[in-house]
DSSP file (Angstrom, degrees, kcal/mol; ACC not computed):
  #  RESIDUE AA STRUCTURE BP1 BP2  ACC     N-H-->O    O-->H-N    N-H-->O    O-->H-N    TCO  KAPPA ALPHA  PHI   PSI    X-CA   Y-CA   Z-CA
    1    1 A X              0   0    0      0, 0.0     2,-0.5     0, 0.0     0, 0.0   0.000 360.0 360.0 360.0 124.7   -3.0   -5.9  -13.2
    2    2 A X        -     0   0    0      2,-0.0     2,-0.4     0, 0.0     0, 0.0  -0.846 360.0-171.9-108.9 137.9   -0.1   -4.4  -11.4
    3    3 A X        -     0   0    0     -2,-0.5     2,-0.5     2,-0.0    41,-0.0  -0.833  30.2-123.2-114.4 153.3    0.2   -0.4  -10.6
    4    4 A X        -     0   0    0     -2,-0.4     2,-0.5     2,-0.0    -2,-0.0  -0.722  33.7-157.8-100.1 126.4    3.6    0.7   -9.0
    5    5 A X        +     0   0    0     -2,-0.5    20,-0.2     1,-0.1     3,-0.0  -0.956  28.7 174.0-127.3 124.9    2.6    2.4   -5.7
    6    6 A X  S    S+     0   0    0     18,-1.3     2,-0.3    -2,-0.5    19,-0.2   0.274  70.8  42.6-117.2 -17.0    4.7    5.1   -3.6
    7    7 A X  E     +A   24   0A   0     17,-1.3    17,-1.4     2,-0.0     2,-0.4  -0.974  53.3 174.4-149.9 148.7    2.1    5.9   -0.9
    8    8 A X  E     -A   23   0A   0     -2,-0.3     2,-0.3    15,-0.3    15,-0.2  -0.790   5.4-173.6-161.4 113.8   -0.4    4.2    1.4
    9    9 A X  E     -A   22   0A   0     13,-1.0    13,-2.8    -2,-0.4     2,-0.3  -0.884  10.3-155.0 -89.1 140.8   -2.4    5.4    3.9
   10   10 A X  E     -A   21   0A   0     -2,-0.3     2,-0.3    11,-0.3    11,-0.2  -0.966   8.0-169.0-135.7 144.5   -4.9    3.5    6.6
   11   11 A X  E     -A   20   0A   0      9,-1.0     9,-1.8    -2,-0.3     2,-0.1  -0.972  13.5-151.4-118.3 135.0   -7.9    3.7    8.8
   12   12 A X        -     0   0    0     -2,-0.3     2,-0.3     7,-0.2     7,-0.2  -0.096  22.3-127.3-103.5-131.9   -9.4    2.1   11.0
   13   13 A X    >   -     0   0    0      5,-0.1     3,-0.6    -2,-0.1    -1,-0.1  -0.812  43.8 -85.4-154.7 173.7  -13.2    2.3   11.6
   14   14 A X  T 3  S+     0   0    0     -2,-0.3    -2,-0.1     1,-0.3    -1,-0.0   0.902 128.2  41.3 -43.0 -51.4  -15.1    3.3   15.7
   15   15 A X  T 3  S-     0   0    0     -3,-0.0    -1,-0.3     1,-0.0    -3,-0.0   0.680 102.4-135.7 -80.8 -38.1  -14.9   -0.6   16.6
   16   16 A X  S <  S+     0   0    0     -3,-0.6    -2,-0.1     2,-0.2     3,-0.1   0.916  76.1 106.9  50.7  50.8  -11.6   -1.5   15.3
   17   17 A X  S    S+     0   0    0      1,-0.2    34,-3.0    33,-0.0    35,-0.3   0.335  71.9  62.0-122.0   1.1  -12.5   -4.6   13.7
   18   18 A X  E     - B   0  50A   0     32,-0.3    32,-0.3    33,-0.1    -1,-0.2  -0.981  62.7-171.1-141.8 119.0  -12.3   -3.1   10.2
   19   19 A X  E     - B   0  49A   0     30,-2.8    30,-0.9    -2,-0.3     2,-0.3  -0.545   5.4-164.4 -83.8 156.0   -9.0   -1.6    8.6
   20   20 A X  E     -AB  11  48A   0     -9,-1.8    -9,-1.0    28,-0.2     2,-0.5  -0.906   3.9-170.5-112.8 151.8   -8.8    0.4    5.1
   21   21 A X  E     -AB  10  47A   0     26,-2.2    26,-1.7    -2,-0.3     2,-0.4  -0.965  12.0-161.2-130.3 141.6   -5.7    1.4    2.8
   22   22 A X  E     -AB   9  46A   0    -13,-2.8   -13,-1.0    -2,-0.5     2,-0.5  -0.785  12.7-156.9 -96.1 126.1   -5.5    3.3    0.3
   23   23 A X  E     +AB   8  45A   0     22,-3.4    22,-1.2    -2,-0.4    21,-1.2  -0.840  21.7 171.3-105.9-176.9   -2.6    2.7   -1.8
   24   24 A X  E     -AB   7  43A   0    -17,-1.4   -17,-1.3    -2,-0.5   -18,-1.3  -0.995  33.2-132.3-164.1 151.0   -1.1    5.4   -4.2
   25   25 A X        -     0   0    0     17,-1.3     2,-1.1    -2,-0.2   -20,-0.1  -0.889  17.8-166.4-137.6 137.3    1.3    6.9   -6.4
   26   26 A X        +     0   0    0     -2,-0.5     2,-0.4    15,-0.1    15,-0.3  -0.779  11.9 174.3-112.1 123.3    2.6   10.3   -6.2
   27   27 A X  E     -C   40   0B   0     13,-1.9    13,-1.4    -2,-1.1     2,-0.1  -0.942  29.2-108.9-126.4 128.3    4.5   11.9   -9.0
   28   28 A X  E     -C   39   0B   0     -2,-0.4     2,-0.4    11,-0.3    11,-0.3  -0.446  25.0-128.8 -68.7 144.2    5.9   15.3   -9.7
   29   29 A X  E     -C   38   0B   0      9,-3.1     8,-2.2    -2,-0.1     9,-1.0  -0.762  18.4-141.8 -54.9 106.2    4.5   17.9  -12.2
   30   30 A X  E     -C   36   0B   0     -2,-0.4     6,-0.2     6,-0.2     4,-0.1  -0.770   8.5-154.7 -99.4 108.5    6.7   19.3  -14.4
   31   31 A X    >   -     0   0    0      4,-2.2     3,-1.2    -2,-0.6     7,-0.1  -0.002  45.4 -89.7 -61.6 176.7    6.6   23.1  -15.5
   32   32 A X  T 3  S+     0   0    0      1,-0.3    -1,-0.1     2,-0.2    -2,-0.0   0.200 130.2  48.1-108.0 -21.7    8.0   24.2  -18.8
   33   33 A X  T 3  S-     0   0    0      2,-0.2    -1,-0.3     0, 0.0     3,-0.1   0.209 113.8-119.8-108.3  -2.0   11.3   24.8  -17.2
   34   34 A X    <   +     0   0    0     -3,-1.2     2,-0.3     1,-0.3    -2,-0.2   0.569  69.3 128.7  46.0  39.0   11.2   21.6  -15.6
   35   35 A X  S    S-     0   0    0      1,-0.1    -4,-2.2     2,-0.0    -1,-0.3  -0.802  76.5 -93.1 -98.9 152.0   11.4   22.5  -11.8
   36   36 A X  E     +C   30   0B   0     -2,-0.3    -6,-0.2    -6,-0.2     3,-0.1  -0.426  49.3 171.9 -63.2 134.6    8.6   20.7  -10.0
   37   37 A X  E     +     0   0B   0     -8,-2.2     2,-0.3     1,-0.3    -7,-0.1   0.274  68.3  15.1-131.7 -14.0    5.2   23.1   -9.8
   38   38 A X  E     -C   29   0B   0     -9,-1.0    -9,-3.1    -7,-0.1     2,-0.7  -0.806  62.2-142.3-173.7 127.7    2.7   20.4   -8.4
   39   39 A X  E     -C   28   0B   0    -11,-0.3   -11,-0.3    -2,-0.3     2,-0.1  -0.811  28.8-139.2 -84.0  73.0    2.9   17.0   -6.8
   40   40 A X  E     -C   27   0B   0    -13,-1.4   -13,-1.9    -2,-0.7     2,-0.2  -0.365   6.5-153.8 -77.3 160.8   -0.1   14.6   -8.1
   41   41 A X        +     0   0    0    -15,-0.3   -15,-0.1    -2,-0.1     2,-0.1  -0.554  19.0 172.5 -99.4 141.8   -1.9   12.3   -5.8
   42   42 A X        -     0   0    0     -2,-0.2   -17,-1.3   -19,-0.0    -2,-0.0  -0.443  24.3-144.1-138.1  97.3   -3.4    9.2   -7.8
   43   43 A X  E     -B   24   0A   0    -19,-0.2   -19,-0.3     1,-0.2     3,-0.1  -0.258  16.0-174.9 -81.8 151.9   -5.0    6.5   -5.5
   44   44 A X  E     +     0   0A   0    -21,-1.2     2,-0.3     1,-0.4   -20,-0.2   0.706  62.4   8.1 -99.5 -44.3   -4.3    3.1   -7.1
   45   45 A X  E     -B   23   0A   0    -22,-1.2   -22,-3.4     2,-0.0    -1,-0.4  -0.923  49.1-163.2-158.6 128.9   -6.3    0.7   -4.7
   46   46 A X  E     +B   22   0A   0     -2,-0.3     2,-0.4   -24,-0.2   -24,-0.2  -0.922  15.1 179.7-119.1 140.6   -8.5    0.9   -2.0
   47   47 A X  E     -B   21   0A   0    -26,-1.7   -26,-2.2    -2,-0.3     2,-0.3  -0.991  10.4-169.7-136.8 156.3   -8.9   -2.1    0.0
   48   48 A X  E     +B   20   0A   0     -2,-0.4     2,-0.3   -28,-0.2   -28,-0.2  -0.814  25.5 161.0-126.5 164.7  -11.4   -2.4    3.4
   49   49 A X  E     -B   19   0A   0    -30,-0.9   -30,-2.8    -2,-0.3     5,-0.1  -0.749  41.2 -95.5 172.3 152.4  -10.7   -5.8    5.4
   50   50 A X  E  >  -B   18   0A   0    -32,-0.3     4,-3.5    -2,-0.3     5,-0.3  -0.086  41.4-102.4 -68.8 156.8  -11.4   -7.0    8.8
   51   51 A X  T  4 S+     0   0    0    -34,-3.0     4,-0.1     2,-0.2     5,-0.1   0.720 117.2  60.7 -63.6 -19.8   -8.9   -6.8   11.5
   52   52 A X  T >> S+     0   0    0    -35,-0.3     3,-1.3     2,-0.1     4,-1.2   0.998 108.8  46.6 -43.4 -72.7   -7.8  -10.6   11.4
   53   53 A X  H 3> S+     0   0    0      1,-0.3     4,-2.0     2,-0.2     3,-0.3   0.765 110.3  49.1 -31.2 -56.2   -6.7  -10.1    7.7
   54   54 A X  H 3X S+     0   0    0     -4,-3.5     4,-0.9     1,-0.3    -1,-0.3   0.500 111.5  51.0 -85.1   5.7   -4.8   -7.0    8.2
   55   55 A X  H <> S+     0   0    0     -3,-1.3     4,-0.9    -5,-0.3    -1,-0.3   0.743 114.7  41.3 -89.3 -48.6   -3.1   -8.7   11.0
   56   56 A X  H  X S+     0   0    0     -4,-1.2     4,-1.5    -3,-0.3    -2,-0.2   0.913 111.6  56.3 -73.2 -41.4   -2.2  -11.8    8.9
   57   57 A X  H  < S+     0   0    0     -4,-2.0     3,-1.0    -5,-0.2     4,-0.4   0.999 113.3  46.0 -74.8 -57.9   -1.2   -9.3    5.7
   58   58 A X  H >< S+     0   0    0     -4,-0.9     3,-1.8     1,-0.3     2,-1.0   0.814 112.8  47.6 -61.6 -99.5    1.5   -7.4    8.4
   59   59 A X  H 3X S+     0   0    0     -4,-0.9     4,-2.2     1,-0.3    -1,-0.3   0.482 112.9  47.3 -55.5 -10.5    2.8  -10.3    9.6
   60   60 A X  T 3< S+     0   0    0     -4,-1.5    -1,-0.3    -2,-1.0    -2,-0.2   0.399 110.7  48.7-113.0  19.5    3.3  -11.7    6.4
   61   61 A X  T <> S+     0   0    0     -3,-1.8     4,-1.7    -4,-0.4    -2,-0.2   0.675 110.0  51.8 -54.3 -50.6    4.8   -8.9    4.9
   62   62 A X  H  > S+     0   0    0     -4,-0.3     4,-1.7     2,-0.2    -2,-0.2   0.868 112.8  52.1 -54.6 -52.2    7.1   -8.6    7.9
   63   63 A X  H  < S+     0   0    0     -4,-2.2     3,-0.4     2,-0.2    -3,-0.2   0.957 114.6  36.7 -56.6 -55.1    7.8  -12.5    7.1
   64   64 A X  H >4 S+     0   0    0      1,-0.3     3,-1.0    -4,-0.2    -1,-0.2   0.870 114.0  55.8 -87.2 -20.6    8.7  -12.2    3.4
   65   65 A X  H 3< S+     0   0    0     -4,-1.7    -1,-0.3     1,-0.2    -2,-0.2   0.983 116.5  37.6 -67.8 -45.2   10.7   -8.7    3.8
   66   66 A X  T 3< S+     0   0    0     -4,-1.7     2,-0.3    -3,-0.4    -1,-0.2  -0.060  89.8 106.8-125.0  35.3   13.2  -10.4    6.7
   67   67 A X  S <  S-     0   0    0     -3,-1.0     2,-0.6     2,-0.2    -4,-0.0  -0.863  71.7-143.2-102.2 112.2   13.3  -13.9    4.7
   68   68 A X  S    S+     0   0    0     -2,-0.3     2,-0.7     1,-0.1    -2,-0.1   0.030  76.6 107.6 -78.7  48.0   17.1  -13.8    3.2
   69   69 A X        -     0   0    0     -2,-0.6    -2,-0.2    -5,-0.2    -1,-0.1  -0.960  55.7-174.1-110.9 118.2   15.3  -15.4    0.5
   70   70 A X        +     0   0    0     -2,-0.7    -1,-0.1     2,-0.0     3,-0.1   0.749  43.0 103.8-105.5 -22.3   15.1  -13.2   -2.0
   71   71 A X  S    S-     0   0    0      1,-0.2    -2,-0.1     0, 0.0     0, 0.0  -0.249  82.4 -73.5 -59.5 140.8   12.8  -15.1   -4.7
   72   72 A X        -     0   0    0      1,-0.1     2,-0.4     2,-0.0    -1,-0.2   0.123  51.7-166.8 -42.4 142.9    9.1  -14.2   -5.2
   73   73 A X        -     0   0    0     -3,-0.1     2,-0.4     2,-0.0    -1,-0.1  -0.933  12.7-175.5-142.1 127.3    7.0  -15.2   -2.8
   74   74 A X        -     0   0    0     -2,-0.4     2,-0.3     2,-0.0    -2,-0.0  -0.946   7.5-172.9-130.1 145.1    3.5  -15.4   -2.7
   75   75 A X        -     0   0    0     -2,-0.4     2,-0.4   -15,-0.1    -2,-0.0  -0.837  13.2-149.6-121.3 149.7    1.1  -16.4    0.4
   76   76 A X        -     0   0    0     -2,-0.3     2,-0.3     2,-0.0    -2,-0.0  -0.972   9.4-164.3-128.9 143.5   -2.2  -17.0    0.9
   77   77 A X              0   0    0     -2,-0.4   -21,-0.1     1,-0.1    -2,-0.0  -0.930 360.0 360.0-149.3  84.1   -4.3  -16.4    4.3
   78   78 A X              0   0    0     -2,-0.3    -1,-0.1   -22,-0.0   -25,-0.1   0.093 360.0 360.0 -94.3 360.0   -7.4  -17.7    4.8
């Protein structure tokens, strides 16, 4: 299942061996008049993973965003 996400936040944890991110999607509320009146928040995914992973997930974001190959691409990181 894929959710369309606008926001992500992260922690890490005392040790710094353990990352989490929240992703999210924020969308305005529209009053009756339609000007925006309230912003909601909806978290999408929470994910926890060790500091290897999240090392390996950045760099291989960084990889496929500055790849002029523009077809999907999907990697797996064991």
């Amino acid at each position: 299942m894929n959710a369309y996400v606008n926001r992500f936040s992260f922690a890490l944890n005392d040790r710094e061996d353990e990352v989490s991110i929240v992703f999210a999607q924020e969308a305005p509320q529209f009053s009756d008049t339609g000007a925006i009146n309230n912003i909601s928040y909806e978290p999408a995914a929470s994910l926890v993973m060790n500091r290897h992973m999240a090392i390996d997930l950045a760099n291989k974001l960084l990889e496929a965003l500055k790849s002029e190959n523009t077809a999907s691409t999907g990697a797996s990181v064991q």
